[in-house]
C-alpha positions as CSV (number, residue, x, y, z in Angstrom):
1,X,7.7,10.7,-1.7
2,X,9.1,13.8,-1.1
3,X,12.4,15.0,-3.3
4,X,15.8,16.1,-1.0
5,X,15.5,19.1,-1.9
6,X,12.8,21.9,-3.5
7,X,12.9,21.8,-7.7
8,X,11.7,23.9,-10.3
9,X,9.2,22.5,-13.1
10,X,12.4,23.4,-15.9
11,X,14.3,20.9,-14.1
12,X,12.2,18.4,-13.7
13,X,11.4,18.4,-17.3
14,X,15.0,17.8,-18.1
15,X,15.2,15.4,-16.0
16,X,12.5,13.6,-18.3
17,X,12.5,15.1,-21.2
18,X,9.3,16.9,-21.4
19,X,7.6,20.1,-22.4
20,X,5.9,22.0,-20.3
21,X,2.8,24.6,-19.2
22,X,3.3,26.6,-16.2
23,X,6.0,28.9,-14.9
24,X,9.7,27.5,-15.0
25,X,10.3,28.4,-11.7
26,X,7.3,26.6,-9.9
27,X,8.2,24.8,-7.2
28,X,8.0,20.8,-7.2
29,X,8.4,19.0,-4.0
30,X,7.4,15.5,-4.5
31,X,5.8,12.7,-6.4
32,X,2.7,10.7,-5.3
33,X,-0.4,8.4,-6.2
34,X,-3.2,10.3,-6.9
35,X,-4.6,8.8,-3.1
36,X,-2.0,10.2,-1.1
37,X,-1.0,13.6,-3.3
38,X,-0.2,16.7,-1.4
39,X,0.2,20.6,-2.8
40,X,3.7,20.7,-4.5
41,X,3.5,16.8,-5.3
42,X,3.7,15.6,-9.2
43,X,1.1,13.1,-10.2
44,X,0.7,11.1,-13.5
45,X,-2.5,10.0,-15.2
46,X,-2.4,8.7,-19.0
47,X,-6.4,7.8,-19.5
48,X,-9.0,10.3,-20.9
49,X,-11.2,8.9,-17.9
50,X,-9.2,10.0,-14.9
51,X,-8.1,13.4,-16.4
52,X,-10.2,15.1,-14.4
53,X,-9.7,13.1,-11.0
54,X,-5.6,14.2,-11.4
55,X,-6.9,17.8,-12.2
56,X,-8.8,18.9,-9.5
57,X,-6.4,16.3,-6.7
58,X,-4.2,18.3,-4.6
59,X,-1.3,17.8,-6.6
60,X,-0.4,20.9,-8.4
61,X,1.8,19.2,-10.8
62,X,0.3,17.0,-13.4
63,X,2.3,14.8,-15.4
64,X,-0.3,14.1,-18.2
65,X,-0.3,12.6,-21.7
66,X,-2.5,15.8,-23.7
67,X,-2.5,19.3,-23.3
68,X,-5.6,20.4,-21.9
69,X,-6.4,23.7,-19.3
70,X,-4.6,23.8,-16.6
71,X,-6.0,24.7,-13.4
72,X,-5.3,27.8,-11.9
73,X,-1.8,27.6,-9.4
74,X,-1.2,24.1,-11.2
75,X,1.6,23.6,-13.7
76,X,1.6,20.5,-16.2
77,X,4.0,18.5,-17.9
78,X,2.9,16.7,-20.9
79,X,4.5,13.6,-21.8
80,X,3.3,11.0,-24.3
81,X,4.4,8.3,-21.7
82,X,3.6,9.6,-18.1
83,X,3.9,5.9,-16.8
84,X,7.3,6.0,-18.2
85,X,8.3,9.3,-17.6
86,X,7.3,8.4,-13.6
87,X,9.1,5.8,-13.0
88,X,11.9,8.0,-14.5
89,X,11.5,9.8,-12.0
90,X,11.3,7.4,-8.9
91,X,14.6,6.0,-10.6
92,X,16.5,9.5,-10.8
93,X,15.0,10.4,-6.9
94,X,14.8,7.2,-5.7
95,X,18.0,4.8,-7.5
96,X,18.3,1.0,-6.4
97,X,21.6,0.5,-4.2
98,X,23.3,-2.6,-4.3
99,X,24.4,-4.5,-0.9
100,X,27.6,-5.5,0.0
101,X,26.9,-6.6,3.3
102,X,24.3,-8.4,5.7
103,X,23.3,-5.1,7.5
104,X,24.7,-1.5,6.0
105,X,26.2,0.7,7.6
106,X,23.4,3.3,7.5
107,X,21.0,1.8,9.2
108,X,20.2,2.7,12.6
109,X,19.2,-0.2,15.0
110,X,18.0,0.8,18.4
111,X,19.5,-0.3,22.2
112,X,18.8,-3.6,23.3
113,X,17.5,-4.9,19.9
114,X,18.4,-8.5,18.8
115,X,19.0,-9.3,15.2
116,X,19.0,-13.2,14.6
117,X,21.7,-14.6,12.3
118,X,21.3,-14.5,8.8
119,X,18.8,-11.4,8.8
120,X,19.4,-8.8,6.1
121,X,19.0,-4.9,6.5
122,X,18.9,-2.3,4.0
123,X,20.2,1.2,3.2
124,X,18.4,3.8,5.9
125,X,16.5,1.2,8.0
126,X,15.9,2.4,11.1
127,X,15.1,-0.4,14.0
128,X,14.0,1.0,17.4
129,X,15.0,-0.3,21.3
130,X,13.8,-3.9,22.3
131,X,12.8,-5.3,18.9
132,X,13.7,-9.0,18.0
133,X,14.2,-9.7,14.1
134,X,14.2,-13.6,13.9
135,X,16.8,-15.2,11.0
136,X,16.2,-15.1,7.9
137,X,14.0,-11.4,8.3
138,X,14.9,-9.3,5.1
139,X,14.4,-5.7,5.8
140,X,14.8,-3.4,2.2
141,X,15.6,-0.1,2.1
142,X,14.0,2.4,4.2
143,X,12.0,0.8,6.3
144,X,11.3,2.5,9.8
145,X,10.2,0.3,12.8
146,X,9.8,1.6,16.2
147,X,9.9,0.1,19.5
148,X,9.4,-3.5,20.8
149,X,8.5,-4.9,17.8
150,X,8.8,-8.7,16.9
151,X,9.3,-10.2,13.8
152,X,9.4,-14.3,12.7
153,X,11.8,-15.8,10.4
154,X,11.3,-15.6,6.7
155,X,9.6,-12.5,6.8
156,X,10.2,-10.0,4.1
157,X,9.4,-5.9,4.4
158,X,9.7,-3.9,1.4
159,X,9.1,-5.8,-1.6
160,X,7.9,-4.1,-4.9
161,X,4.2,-3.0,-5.1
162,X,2.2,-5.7,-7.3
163,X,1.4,-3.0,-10.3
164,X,1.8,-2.8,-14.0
165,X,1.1,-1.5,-16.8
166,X,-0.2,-3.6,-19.9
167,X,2.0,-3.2,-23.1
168,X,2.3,-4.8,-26.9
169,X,4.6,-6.4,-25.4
170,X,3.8,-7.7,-22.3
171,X,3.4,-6.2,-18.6
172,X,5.7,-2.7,-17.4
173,X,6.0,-2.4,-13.4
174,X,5.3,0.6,-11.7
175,X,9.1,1.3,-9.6
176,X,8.5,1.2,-6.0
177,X,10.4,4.4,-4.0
178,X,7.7,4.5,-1.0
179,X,8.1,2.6,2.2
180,X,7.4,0.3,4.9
181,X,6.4,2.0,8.4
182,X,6.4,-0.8,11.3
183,X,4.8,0.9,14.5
184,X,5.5,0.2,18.3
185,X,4.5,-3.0,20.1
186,X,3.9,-5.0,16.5
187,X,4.0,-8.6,16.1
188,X,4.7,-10.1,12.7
189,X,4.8,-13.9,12.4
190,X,7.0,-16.2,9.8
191,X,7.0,-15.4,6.2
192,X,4.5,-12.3,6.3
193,X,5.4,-10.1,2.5
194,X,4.6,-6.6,3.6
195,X,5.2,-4.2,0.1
196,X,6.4,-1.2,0.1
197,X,4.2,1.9,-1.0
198,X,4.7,2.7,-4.4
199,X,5.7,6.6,-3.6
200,X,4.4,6.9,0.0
201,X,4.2,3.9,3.0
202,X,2.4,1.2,3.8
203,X,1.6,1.3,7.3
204,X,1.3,-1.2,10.0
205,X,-0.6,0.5,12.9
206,X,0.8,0.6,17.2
207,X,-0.5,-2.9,18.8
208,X,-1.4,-4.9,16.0
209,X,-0.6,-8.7,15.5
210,X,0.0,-10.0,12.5
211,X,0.0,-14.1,12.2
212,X,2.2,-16.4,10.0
213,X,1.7,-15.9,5.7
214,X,0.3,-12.9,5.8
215,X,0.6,-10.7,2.6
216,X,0.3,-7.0,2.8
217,X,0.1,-4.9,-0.5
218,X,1.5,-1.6,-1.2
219,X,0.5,1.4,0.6
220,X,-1.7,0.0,2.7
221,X,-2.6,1.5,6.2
222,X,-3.4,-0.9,9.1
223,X,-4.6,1.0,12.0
224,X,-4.0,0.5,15.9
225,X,-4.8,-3.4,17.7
226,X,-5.4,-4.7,14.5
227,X,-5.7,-8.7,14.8
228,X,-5.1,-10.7,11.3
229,X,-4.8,-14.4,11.1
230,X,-3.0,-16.6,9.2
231,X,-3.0,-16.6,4.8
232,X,-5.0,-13.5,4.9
233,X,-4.2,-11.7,1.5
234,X,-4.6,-8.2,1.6
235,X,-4.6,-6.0,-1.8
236,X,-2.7,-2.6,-2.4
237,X,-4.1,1.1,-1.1
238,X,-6.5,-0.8,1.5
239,X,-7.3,1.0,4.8
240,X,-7.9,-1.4,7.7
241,X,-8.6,1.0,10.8
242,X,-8.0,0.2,13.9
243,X,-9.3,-2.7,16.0
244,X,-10.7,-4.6,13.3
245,X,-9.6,-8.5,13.2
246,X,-9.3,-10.3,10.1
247,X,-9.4,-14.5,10.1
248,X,-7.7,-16.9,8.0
249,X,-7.8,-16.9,4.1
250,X,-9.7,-13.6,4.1
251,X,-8.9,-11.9,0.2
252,X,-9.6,-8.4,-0.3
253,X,-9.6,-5.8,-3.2
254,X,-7.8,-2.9,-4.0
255,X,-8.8,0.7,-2.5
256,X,-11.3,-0.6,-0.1
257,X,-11.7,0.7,3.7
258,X,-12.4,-1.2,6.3
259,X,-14.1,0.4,9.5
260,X,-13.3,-0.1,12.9
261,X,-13.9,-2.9,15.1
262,X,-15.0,-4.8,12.4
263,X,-14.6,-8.9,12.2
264,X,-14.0,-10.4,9.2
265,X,-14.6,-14.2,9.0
266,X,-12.3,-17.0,7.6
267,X,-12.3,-17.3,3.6
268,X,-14.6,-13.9,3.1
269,X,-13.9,-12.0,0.2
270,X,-13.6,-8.6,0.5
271,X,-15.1,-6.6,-3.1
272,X,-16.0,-3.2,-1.3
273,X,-15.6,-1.2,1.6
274,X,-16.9,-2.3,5.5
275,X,-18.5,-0.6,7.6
276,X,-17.0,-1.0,11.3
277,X,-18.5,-2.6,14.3
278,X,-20.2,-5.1,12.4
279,X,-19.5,-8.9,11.5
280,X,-19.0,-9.7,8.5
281,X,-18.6,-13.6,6.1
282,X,-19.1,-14.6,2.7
283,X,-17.7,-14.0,-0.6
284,X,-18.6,-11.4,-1.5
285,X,-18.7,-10.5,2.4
286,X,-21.7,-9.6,3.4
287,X,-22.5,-8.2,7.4
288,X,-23.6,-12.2,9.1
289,X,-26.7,-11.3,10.4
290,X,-28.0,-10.5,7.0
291,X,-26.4,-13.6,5.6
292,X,-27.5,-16.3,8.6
293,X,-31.0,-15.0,7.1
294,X,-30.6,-15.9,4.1
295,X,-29.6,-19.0,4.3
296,X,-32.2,-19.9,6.6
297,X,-34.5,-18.9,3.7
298,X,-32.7,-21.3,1.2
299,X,-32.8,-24.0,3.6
300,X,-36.7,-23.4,3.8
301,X,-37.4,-23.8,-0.5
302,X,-38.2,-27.4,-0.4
303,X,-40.6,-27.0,2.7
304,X,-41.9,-23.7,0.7
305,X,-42.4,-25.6,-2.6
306,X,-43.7,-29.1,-1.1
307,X,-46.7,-26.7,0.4
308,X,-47.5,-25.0,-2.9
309,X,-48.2,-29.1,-4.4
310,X,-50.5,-29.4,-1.8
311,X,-52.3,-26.2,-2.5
């Protein structure tokens, strides 16, 4: 998530009430997760064990909970909360708006485009030429979806990312400020949950079809011809590229890639990254071949032990 407008480090430690190493005038530009950080970006780590993960990213701002080195052309602001101190920041940046209306007035809805009654669009959505948005379709803030692109009734773009922060007393959501990015010629069916990224977007690649209760977690990237069938649950900061299809009930976990052209049969479960052009079933998934062995092998124990009596 990029800021309006360039700050220094001084005023972004006002803003949250924070010390600071580094010059005053260093420039700040954004705020990201750690996956998706760019020079001039802010990240936040608050655990001994990813220290030096946020360190050497390509963030050169560091909100961070001790005062260690800081890298050369880095800054760092030391909080004793950076969880908190973040979502201060995607608050002052990034502030809910209420609705008073169906659609608002700033979004931006492309020629020829048909919105179904009852659909709700956010602040800053922007809805290119030829789309159809079936009833019922909420739309949050700041989604951006491009040309021909069909969406089902009951579907929902832009919901909170699914993260949180254990506490004393009980469970502290990251804020979401990131996005949802719909590409040309998408399909989404009925009541699809597509989260928004947390500071960046969750992205549903050109071409790809998307069937009915489908869930997409935060920052995501789908790529190009993408095929996913119905219930598929899909965690946060997954990368599916493109051309892979996905049947019914498939889970996965977080932070996983997925290669290209892969096929992913109904009811796997995803635990670690795919590599494409391969076939993959199972929980955990494993690549078919391998599996249709193994079973075979299973099948073959009584035969196997029956012949060892006899020996």
């Amino acid at each position: 998530m990029k800021f309006p407008k360039p700050h220094t480090l001084k005023q972004i430690s006002e803003i949250i009430n924070t010390s600071y190493v580094g010059n005053a005038d260093f420039p700040v530009l954004g705020m990201n997760e750690i996956h998706v950080v760019e020079p001039g970006d802010i990240v936040f780590v608050d655990h001994p064990k990813y220290y030096d993960k946020a360190l050497k990213s390509a963030a050169t701002i560091v909100l961070i909970n001790k005062e260690v080195d800081c890298p050369e052309g880095k800054a760092l602001l030391i909080s004793n909360d950076p969880f908190r101190d973040f979502n201060k920041l995607t608050q002052h940046f990034k502030p809910f708006r209420s609705a008073n209306q169906s659609i608002s007035d700033s979004a931006q809805i492309g020629d020829n485009t048909i919105l179904q009654p009852n659909c709700f669009i956010g602040h800053n959505v922007v809805i290119g030429e030829n789309c159809l948005i079936h009833s019922n379709v909420v739309i949050y803030d700041d989604t951006v979806i491009g040309d021909n692109v069909t969406i089902h009734a009951g579907t929902v773009l832009g919901a909170s990312a699914f993260y949180y922060k254990k506490r004393p007393e009980g469970f502290d959501q990251l804020i979401s400020g990131g996005r949802v990015v719909i590409k040309d010629n998408v399909h989404i069916g009925a009541l699809c949950t597509i989260d928004r990224g947390v500071t960046g977007d969750t992205i549903i690649g050109e071409g790809s079809k998307l069937d009915n209760q489908i869930q997409i977690g935060h920052d995501t990237v789908i790529g190009k011809k993408c095929l996913i069938a119905s219930q598929a649950g899909i965690a946060g900061c997954v990368v599916i590229e493109d051309e892979v299809t996905i049947w019914g009930q498939v889970g996965s976990t977080s932070g996983i890639t997925i290669g290209s052209k892969a096929i992913v049969h109904a009811q796997a479960g995803i635990s670690k990254s795919l590599e494409g052009g391969k076939t993959y079933w199972g929980r955990p998934a494993q690549e078919a071949k391998s599996e249709l062995k193994d079973k075979i092998y299973i099948k073959r124990i009584p035969e196997i032990i029956e012949q060892l009596k006899h020996k």
